[in-house]
MDAnalysis code that builds the backbone (N, CA, C; Angstrom):
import MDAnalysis as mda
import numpy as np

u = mda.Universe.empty(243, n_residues=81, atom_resindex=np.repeat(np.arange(81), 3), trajectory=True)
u.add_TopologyAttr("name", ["N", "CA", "C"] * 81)
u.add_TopologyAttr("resid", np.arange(1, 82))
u.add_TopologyAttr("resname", ["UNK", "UNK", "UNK", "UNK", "UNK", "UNK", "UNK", "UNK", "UNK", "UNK", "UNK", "UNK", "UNK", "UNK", "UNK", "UNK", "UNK", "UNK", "UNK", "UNK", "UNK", "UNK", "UNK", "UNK", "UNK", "UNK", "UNK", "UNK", "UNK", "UNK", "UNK", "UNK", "UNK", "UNK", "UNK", "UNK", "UNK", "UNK", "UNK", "UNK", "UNK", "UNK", "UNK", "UNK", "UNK", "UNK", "UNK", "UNK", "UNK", "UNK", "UNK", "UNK", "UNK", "UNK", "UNK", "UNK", "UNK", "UNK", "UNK", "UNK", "UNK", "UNK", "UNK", "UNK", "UNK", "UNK", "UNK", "UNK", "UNK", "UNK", "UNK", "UNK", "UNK", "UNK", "UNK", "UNK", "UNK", "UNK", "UNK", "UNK", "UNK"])
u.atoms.positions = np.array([
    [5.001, -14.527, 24.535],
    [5.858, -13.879, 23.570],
    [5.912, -14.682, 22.257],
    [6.024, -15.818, 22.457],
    [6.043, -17.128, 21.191],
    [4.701, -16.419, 20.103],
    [3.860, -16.703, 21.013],
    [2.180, -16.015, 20.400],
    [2.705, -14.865, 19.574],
    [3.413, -13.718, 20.466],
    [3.255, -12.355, 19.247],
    [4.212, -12.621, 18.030],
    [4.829, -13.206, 18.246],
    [6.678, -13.077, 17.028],
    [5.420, -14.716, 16.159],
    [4.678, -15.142, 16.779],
    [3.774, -16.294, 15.712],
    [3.084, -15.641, 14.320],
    [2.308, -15.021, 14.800],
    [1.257, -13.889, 14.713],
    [2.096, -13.079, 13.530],
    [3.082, -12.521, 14.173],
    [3.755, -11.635, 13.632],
    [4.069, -12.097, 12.227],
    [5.164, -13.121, 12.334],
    [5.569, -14.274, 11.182],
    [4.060, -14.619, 10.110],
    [3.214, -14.771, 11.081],
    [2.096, -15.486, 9.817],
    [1.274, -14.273, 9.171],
    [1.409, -13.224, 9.627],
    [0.616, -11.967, 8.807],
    [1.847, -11.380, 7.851],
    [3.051, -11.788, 8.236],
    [4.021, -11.387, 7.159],
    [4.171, -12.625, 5.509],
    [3.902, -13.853, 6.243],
    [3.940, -14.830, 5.379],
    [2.556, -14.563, 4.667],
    [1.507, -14.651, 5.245],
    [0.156, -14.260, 4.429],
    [0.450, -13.275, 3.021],
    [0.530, -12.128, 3.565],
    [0.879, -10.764, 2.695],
    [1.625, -11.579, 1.675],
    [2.809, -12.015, 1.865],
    [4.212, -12.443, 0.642],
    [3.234, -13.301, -0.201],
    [3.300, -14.622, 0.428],
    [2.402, -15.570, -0.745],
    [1.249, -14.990, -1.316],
    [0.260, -14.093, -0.355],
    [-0.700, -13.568, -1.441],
    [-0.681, -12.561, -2.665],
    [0.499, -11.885, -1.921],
    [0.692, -10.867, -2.915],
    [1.661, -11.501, -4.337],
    [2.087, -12.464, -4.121],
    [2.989, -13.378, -5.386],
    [1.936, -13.653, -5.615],
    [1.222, -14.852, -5.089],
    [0.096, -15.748, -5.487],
    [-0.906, -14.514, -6.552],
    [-1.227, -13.719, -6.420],
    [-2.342, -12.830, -6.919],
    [-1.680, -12.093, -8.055],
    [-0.163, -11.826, -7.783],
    [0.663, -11.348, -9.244],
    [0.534, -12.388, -10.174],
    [0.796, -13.736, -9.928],
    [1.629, -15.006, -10.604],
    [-0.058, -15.238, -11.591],
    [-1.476, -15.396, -10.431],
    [-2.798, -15.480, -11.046],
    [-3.030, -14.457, -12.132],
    [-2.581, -13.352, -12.036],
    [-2.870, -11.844, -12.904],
    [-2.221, -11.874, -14.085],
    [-0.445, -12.067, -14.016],
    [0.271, -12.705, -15.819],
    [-0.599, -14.152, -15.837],
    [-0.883, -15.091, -15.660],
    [-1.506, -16.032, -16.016],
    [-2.865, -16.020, -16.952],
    [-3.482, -15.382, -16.151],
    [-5.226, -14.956, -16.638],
    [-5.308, -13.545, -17.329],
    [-4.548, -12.963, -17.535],
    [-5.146, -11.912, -18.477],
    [-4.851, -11.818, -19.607],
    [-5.304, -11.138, -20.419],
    [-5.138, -10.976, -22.273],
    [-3.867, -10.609, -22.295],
    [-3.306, -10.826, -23.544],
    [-2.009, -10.643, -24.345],
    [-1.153, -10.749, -24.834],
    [-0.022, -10.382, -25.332],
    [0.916, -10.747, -25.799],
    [1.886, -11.793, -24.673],
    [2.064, -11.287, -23.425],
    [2.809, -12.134, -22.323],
    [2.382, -12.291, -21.461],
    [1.284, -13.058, -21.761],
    [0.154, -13.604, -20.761],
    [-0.152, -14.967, -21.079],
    [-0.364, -16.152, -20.117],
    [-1.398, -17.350, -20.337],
    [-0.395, -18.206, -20.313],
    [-0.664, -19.674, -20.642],
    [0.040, -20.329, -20.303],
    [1.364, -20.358, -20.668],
    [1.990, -20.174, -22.239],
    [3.184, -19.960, -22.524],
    [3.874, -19.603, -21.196],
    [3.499, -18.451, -20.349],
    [4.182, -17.121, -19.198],
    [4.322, -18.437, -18.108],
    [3.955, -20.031, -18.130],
    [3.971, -20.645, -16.566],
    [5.214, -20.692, -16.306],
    [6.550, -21.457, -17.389],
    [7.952, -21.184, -16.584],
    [8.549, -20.187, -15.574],
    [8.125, -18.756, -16.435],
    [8.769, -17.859, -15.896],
    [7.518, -17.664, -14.932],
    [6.423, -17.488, -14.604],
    [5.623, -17.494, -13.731],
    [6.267, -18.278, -12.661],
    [6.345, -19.845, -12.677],
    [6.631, -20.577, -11.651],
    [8.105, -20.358, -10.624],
    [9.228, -19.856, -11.985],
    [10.194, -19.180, -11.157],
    [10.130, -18.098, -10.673],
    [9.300, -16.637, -11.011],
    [9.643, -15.634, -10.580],
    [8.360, -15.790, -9.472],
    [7.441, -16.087, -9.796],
    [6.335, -15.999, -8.473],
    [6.230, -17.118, -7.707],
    [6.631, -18.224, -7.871],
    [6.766, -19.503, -7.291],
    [7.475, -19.253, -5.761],
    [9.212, -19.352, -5.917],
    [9.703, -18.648, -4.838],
    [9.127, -17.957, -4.096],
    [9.116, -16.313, -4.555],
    [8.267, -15.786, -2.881],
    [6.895, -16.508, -2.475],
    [6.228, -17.111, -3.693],
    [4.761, -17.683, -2.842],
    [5.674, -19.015, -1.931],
    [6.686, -19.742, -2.011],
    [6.637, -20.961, -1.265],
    [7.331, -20.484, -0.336],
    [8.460, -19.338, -0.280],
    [8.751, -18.630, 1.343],
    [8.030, -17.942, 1.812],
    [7.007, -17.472, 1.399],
    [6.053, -16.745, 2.290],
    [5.075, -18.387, 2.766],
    [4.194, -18.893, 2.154],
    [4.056, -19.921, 2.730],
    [4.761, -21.032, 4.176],
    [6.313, -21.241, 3.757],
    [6.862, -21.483, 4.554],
    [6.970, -20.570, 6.128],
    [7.187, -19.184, 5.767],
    [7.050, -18.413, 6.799],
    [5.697, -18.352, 7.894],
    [4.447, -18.748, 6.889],
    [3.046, -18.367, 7.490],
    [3.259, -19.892, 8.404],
    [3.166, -20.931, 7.779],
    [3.459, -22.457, 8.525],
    [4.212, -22.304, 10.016],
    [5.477, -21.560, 9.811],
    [6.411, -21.594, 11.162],
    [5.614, -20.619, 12.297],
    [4.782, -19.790, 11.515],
    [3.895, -18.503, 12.489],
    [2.999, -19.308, 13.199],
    [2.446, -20.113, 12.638],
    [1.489, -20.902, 12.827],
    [1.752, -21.940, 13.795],
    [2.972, -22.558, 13.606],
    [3.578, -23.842, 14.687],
    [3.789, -23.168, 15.451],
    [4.760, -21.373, 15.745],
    [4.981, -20.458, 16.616],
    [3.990, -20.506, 17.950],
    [2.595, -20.039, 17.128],
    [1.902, -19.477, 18.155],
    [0.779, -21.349, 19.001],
    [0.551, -22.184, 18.079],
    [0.922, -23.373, 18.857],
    [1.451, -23.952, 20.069],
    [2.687, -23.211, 19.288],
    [3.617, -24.047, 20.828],
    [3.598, -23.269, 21.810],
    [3.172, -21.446, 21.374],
    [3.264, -20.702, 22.489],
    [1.803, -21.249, 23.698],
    [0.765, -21.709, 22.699],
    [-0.601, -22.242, 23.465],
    [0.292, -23.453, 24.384],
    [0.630, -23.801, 23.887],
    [0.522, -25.558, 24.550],
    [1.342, -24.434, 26.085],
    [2.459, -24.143, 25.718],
    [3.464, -23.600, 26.804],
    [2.588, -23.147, 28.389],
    [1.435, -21.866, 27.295],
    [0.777, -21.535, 28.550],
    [-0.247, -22.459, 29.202],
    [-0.482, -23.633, 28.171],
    [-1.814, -24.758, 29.080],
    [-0.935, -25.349, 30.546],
    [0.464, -25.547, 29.796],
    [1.243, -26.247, 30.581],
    [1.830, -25.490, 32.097],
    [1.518, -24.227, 31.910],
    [2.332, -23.304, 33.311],
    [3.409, -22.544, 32.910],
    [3.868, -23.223, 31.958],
    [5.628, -22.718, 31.688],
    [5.754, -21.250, 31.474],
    [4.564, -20.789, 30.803],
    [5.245, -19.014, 30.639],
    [4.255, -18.118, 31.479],
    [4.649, -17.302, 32.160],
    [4.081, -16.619, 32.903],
    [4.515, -16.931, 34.200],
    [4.799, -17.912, 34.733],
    [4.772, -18.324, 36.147],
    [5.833, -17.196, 36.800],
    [5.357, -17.190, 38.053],
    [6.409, -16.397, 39.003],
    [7.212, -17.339, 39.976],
    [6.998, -18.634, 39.554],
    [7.811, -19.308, 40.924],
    [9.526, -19.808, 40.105],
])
């Protein structure tokens, strides 16, 4: 169970940070008036946040499904006794 709610957590964290991460790259790099570096403050606050909780989220998915491995090397989940 650790495994699915892991899994679960790190395809939700993926999505968040990439989808900030790929907004925050897009005002950064493109032509214009409110674009390029001037835009990094408000870049770093408005896309910063969700990229470092989605990050954070993908990390805990990741330790999630970990510990769910180690659990089953060890016997602990599944057993019937």
């Amino acid at each position: 169970m650790k495994e699915t709610w892991g899994g679960l957590l790190l395809a939700v964290g993926i999505l968040i940070a990439g989808g900030s991460g790929l907004c925050s790259m897009a005002v950064l790099f493109t032509p214009g008036e409110y674009s390029g570096w001037k835009m990094w403050p408000t870049v770093a606050l408005v896309g910063g946040i969700p990229f470092a909780v989605g990050t954070a989220i993908a990390l805990g998915g990741r330790a999630l499904i970990r510990s769910g491995r180690g659990d089953v090397r060890n016997g602990e989940e599944g057993s019937s006794e």
